[in-house]
N, C-alpha and C positions, 0 to 999 in steps of 0.2 A: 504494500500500500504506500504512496506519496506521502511523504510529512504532509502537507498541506491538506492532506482528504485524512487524515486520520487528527493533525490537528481541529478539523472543524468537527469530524466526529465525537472526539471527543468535548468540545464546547459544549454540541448540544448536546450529549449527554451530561454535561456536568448542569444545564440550565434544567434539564427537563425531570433530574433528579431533589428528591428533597434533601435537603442539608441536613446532615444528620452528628451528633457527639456520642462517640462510644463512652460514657462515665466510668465505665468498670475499668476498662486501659486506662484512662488518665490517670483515676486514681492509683490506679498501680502505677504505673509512670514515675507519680510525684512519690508515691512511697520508696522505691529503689535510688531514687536520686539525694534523699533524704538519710535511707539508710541501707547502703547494697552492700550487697557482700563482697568481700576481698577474698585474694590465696597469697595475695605478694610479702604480706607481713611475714608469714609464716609458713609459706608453701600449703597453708590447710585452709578449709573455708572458716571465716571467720564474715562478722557482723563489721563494716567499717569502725563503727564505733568502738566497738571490745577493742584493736587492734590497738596494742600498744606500740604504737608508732605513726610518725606525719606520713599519713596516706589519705589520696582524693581518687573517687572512683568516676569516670565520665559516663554515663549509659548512654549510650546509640539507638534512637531507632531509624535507620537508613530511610522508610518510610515521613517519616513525621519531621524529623529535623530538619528545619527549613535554613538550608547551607548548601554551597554545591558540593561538599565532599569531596574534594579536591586535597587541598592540607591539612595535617594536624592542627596547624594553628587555627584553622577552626573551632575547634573543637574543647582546644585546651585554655584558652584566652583565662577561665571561670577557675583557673588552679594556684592558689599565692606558693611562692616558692618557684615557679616553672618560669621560663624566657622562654618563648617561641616564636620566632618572628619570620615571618615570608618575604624570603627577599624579592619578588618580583624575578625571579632570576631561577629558572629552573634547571642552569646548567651547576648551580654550587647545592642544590637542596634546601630545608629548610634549616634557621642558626636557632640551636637549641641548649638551655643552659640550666641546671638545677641550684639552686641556693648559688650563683657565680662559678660554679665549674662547668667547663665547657664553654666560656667566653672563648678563649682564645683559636676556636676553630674556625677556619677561614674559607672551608668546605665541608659537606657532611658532617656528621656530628660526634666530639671524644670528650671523654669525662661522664658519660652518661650511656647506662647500656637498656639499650631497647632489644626486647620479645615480640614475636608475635607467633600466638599461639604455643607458648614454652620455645619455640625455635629460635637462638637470637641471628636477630638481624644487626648484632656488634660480631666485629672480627678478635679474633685473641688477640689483637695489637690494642682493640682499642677504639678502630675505626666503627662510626656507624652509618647509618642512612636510616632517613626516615619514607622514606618516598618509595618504599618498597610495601606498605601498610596498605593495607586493599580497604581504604574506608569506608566502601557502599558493603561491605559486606562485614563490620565491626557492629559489635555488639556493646563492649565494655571496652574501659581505657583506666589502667590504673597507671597511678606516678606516685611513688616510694621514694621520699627524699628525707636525705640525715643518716644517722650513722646506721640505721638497720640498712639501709640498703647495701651498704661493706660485707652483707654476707652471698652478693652477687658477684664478687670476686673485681679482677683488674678493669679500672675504670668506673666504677658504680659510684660516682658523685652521687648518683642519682637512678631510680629504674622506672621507665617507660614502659610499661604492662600490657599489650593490644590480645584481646580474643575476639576474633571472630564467631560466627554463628554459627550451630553446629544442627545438620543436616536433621532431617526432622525423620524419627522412625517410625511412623507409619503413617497411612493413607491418608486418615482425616487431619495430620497436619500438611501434610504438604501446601502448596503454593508456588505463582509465579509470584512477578513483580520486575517492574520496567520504568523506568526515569527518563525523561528528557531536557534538558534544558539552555539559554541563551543568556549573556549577557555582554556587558562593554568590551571593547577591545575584542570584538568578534570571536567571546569564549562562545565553544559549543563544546557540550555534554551529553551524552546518551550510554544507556547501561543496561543490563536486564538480568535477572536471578530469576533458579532455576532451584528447587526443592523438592525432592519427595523422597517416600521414607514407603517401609512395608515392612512388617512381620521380622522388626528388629533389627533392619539394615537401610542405609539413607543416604542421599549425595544429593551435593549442592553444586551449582557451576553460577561462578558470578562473572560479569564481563563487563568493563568498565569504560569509556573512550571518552578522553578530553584534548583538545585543541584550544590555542591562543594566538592572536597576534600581538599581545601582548601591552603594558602599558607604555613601554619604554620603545623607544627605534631599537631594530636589533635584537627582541626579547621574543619573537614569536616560539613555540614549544604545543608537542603534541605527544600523547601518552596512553596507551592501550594497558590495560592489568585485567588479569586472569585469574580469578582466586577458586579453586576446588578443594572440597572436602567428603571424602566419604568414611561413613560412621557404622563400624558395626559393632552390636551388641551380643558375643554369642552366650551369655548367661548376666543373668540382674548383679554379678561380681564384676564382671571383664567387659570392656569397650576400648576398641580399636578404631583408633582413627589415622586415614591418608591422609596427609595433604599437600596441596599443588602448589605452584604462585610462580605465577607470570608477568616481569613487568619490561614493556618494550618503549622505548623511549627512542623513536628516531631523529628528531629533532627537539633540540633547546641551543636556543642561540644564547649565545652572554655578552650581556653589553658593558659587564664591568662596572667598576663605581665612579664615582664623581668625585673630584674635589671640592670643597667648601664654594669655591667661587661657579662654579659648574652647578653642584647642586642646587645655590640659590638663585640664580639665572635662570635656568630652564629644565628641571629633572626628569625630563621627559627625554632629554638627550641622551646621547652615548656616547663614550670617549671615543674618538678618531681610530685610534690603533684599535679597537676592538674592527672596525671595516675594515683597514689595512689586512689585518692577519685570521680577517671571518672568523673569531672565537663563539665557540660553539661545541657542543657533546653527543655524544649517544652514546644509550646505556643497553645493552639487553643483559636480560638476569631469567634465570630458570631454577626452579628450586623444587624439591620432592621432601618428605617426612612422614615421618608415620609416628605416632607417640600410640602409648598403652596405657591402662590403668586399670588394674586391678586391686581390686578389695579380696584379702586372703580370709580376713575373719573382721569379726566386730569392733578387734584392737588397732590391726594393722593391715597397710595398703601398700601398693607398689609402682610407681611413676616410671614409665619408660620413655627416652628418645630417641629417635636416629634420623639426621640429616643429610644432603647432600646438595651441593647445586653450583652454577658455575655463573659468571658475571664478566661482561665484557664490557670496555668502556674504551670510547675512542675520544678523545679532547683536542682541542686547536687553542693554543695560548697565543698571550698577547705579546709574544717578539719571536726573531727568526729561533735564537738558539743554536746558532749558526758557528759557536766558537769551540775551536776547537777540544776547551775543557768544560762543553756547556752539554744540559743535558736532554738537551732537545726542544725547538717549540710545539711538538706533535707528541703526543704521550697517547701509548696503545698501551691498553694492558687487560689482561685474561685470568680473570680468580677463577679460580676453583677451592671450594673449599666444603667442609663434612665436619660434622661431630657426631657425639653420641653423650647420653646422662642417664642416671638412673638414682632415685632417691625413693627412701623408704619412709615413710610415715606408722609411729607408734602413739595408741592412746591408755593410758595407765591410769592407776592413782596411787601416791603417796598419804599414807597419816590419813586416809578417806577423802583425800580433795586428787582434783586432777591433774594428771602430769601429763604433755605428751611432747614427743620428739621427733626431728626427722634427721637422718644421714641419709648423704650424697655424694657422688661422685659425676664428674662432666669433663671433658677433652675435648677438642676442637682444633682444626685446623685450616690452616690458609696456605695457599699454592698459589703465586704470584706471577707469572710472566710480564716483565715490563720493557718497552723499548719506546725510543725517545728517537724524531726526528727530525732536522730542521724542519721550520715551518715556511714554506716557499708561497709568504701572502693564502695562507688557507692550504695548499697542500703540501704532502708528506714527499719530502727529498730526502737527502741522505741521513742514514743511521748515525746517532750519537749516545746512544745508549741500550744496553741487551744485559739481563740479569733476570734471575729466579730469586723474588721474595718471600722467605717463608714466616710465618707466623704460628706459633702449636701452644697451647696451654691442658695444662692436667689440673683439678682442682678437686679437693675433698673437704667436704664442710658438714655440719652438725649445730642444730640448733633445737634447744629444749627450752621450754614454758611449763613453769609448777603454783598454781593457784596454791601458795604455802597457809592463807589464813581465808577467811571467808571475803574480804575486800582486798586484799593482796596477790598480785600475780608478779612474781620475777621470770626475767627471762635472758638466757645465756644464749651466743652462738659464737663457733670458729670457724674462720677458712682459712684451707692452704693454700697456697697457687704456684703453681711452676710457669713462669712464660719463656718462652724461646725464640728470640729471631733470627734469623740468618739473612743473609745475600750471597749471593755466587754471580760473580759479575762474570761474563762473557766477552763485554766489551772495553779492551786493554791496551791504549797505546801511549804513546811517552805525554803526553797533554793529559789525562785521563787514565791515570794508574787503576791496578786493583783495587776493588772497592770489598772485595768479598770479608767475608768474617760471619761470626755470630757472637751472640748474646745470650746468657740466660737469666732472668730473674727468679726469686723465690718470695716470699714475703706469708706471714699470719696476720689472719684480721680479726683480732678480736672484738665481740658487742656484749655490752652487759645492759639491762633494760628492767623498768621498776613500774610496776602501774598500779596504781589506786581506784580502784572502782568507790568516788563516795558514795555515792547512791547512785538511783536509777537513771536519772540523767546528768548524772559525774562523774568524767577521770580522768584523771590529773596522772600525766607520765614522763618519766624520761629514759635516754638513753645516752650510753656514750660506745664508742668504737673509731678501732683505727681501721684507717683502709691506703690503698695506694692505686696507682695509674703511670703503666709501665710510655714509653713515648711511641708511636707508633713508625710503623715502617716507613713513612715518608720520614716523620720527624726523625729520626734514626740514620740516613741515607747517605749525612757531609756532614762533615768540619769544614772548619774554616781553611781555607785555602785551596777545597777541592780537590785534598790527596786521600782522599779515605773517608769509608765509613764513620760514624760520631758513636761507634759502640763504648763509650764511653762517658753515653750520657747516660742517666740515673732515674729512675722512675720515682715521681712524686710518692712522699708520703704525706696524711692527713690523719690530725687527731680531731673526731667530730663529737659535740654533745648540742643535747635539745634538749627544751623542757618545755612539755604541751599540757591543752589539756581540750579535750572535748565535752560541750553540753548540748542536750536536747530539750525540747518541752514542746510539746502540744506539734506544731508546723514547722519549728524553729530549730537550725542547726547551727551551731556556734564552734569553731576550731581556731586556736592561738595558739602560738608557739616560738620558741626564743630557742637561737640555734647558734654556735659558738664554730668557726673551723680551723685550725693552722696547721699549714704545711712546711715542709720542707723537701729542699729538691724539686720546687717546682718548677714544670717545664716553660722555658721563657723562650722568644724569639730571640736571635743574638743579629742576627743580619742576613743579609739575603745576596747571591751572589751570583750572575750569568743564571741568573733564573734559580736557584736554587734556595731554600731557604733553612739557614742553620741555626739550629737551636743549643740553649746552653742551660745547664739547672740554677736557680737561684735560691735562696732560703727565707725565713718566717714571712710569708705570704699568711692573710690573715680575711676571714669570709666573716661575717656577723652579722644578725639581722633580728627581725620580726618578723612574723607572718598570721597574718586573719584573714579567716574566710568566715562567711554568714550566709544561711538560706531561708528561705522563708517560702512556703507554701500555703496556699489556702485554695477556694473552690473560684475567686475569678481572679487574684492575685498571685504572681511572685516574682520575688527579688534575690538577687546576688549580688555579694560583695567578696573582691579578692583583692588582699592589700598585702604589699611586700618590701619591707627596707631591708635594702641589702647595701651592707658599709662594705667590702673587696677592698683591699689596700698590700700595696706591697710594704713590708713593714722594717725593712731593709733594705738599702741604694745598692745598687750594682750597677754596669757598666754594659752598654748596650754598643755591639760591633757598628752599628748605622749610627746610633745617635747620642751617644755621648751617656753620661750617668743619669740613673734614672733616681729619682730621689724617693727617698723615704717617704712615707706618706703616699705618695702619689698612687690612685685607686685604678685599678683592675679594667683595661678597656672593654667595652662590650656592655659592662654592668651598670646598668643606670642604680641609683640609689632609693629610690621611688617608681611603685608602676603602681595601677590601679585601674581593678576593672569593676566596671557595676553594671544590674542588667534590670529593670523593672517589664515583668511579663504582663498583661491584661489579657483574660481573655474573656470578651464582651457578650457572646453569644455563642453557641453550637457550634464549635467544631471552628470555631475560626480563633487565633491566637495574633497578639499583635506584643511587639515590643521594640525597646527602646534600651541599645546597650550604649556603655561610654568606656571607652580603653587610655588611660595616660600615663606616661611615664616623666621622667625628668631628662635630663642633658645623658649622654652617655659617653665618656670618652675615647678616640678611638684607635689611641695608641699610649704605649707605655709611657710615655713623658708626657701625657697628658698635655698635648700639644696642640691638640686639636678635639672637637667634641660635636656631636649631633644633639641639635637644640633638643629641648623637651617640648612637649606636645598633647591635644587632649584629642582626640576623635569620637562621634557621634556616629552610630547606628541604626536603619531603624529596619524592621522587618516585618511580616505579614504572611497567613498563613489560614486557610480554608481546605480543612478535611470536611470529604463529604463521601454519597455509598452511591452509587450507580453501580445496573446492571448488579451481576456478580462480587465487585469489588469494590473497594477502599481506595479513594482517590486524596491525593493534596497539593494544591496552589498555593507555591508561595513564591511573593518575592523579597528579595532585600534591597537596602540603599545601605552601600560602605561608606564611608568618609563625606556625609551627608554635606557638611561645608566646605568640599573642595580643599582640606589643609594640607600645604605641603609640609612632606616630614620624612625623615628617613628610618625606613622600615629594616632597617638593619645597619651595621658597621664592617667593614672590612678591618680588621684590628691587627695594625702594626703594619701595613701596604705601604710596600717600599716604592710604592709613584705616588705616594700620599692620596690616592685615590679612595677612599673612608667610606663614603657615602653610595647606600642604594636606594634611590630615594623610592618609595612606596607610594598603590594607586594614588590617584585620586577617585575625585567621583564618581560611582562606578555603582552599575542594577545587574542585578544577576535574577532572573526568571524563571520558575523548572516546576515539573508537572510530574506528580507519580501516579504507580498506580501498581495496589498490592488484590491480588485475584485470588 
């Protein structure tokens, strides 16, 4: 059928239908979002609240949530603690940072390790991606930040939680469901899910397609994802589940950043040499898994993993690379990478109160092929770099919770981690010696954890733990002078504590928290050379802050508030290869000091929902000498949303308005950009349109 004869069909279906409010879904809705349940705290299900630890759960209905489903930062904006910001730029991913770690990523995201579906989507170096996340097919989104998440091993500033929807077992649930939608800057969207289940066995096929021409010259991007699951059951103990994921990315152009006087001029521009040398990516990734779960008895359970999947990425940078100890401006490279985990879940009691625990073990691996070639204005001339990067981690850990008194629960956890890198360089002449060598790290992370249940709507907890974050195989790659590997840089360590406390009453969700962090060995930029960038460790880096969140639910109202000060300060002067001593004091680029998001919901009548969100931050700095900064900024939102029932199914119309006032701002920093290039400045005003429809 024509878009056009099925859009009209559909109109007059939606006109000739009555408008209809499921009550029983909403209310359930607003009750999950109020109080859902987690497993990240403590790999077991748990009630968000019980959870002794700073954890926020997102619930998804791909149906109902009036967003294109496109980025995380959709989604997460409502989480204090979290930084997620869309650079407009689909060839670097989304810039993602928990409590201030993971500022200093300049691509993809490290300091912070992302799941989805127990698979991570972080490599054992360190490295993440968020844009591998099949969001029309997410159900839930946890984010675990503070010192429990150190029992997710290297890199866990912070843990990014995604499940997906799991295949429905039998007849009377299945279901289609199909999305269309349009908006500025000639976004187009279309998608459709696929469900059905029988007699204990079930598969889902979801398939996703978005294009852009983007906000920026230069930015246009286009992206297909594939996400499958099938789910069998073969006894009410054991469930097996596939699963697939597909993400194919033939186009994203990158227009790079701006400098201050660029981005206040016209931000819609793009730097010159990004035309010159067509900077631009493609990604393709294929992934397979299969996890287990069994229940052996009524005490204990058993978690199984095993992944596998490979990723290609081809990039065009912004200069030749042309020198003879340069390491290319074309960078091709080929992962392959697998693991496997398996953790056991025990529930007891001591002295007649509960105890329960889980041990684990996970390995994971990375297979790297990298080569690097002049960039001859956009294409690939001669080689300037050929090596195999590898990356391998073994990790065993163990984490118990004992309700010791009737209002008291302590709770213990340890990890080990072994990380391993290597290089075998292939490519070796007198400009460009051996780079090969390896590395290995070891490190324990200990958590100790104390919680107060005062009453039924009180408790008041803390925790504290060490954790580290080993540098990753780019950061890893050069010294200074470009004779060799930097295997002798050090992987950050961090001592973390917090003291929270969550309450409830009636509608009302209330979560604070005071969170303390210092490191040593943090990983810094030192300079940047014939394209390469070399990093050095520095010491007592210092994270602090607040953070509140509030909800509020009733039967035509709700509200959210997510508030976050975060002080990041290096707390030590060192010496920076580009730019001279970086002084004391001087705070943490990337990290603004204040953000603030608030959301007031109305919903006036049946099945229609309208709101008005406002997101602000302050100044952020966007390099270590705090030499420059992206102003602060407030942005207004507004949205609109009509679910109704035609024919057989569940329809909903919504639109949005982004940046309602047209404010220019910059939606991300490039931190520590050695063209001083800082700024990526973010939409402006901009309607996004889209039409479901669940059968």
């Amino acid at each position: 059928m024509h878009k056009p004869l099925f859009i009209r069909a559909t109109i007059a279906a939606a006109i000739s239908a009555h408008t209809l409010l499921v009550c029983q879904e909403a209310s359930a809705q607003q009750d999950k979002q109020l109080d859902p349940v987690v497993v990240s705290a403590s790999r077991t299900e748990q009630k968000r609240f019980d959870a002794a630890a700073s954890i926020d759960a997102v619930q998804v209905d791909p149906l109902r949530t009036p967003s294109p489903l496109v980025n995380m930062s959709e989604l997460l904006s409502g989480s204090p603690g979290i930084q997620i910001r869309e650079r407009q730029n689909y060839a670097q991913d989304l810039q993602l940072s928990v409590r201030g770690f993971g500022t200093r990523s300049t691509f993809g995201v490290r300091g912070v390790r992302i799941l989805v579906d127990g698979i991570p989507a972080t490599m054992p170096d360190g490295q993440g991606w968020t844009a591998t996340a099949p969001l029309h097919s997410v159900r839930r989104i946890e984010v675990l930040r503070g010192p429990v998440a150190q029992l997710y091993g290297n890199a866990a500033g912070g843990v990014v939680n995604i499940f997906t929807a799991d295949p429905p077992l039998s007849t009377a649930e299945s279901y289609a469901s199909a999305s269309l939608g349009a908006g500025s800057y000639d976004q187009r969207q279309a998608g459709f899910t696929l469900a059905r289940g029988s007699d204990g066995f079930g598969g889902l096929l979801d398939v996703f397609h978005y294009r852009t021409d983007g906000y920026r010259e230069h930015s246009a991007a286009e992206r297909t994802q594939i996400n499958g699951k099938l789910k069998w059951a073969p006894s009410p103990a054991t469930t097996v589940t596939a699963l697939v994921n597909v993400l194919d990315q033939p186009l994203s152009q990158d227009p790079l950043g701006l400098n201050h006087a660029q981005f206040e001029q016209d931000p819609r521009q793009v730097a010159p040499v990004a035309l010159t040398f067509d900077t631009r990516k493609t990604i393709e990734q294929r992934q397979a898994g299969i996890v287990v779960d069994h229940r052996i008895d009524r005490s204990n359970t058993l978690h199984a993993r095993a992944y596998t999947g490979v990723r290609k990425v081809m990039q065009t940078l912004a200069f030749s690379g042309s020198a003879a100890n340069s390491a290319g401006g074309v960078v091709d490279l080929d992962n392959d990478f697998r693991g496997m985990g398996l953790h056991w879940a025990h529930a007891a009691q001591l002295n007649g109160m509960p105890l329960n625990w889980t041990l684990g073990v996970e390995a994971d691996e990375l297979e790297q092929e990298r080569r690097g070639f002049v960039n001859n204005n956009g294409t690939a001339g001669a080689l300037r770099r050929d090596e195999t990067d590898t990356a391998r981690n073994i990790d065993v850990f163990g984490q118990v919770d004992w309700m010791f008194a009737a209002q008291w629960k302590g709770t213990a956890g340890l990890r080990a981690s072994r990380v391993r890198l290597g290089v075998d360089d292939r490519y070796i002449t007198a400009a460009s010696p051996n780079d090969s060598g390896s590395v290995s790290y070891r490190n324990i992370s200990p958590v100790l954890g104390l919680v107060w249940f005062a009453d039924e709507d009180l408790n008041i907890y803390g925790n504290l733990g060490r954790g580290f974050e080993t540098p990753t195989i780019n950061e890893s790659a050069y010294r200074p002078g470009g004779t060799g590997s930097n295997l002798g840089l050090q992987p950050a360590r961090s001592l973390q504590g917090e003291i929270g406390l969550k309450w409830k009453r009636d509608n009302h969700v209330l979560d604070l928290a005071v969170f303390h962090a210092r490191s040593r060995d943090e990983i810094a930029q030192l300079a940047t050379e014939n394209g390469r960038s070399i990093f050095q460790n520095v010491d007592k880096v210092q994270r602090r802050g607040i953070e509140a969140g509030w909800r509020m639910n009733d039967a035509a109202f709700s509200t959210q508030l997510a508030y976050t000060l975060l002080d990041a300060r290096f707390r030590e002067a060192f010496t920076s290869g580009s730019g001279g001593v970086i002084a004391a004091g001087n705070r943490l680029p990337g990290a603004p000091m204040h953000s603030l998001f608030a959301q007031l919901e109305y919903r006036p009548a049946a099945g229609l929902t309208t709101a008005l969100e406002m997101r602000a931050e302050s100044k952020a700095y966007a390099d270590d000498l705090n030499s420059d900064a992206s102003p602060g900024y407030a942005v207004f939102n507004l949205r609109a949303a009509q679910e109704f029932r035609a024919g057989q199914g569940t329809w909903m119309l919504f639109a949005r308005l982004d940046n309602v006032f047209d404010r220019n701002y910059a939606g991300s920093v490039i931190v520590n950009d050695g063209n001083r290039r800082f700024f990526e400045p973010a939409a402006g005003r901009r309607l996004f349109v889209g039409l479901r429809a669940r059968l």
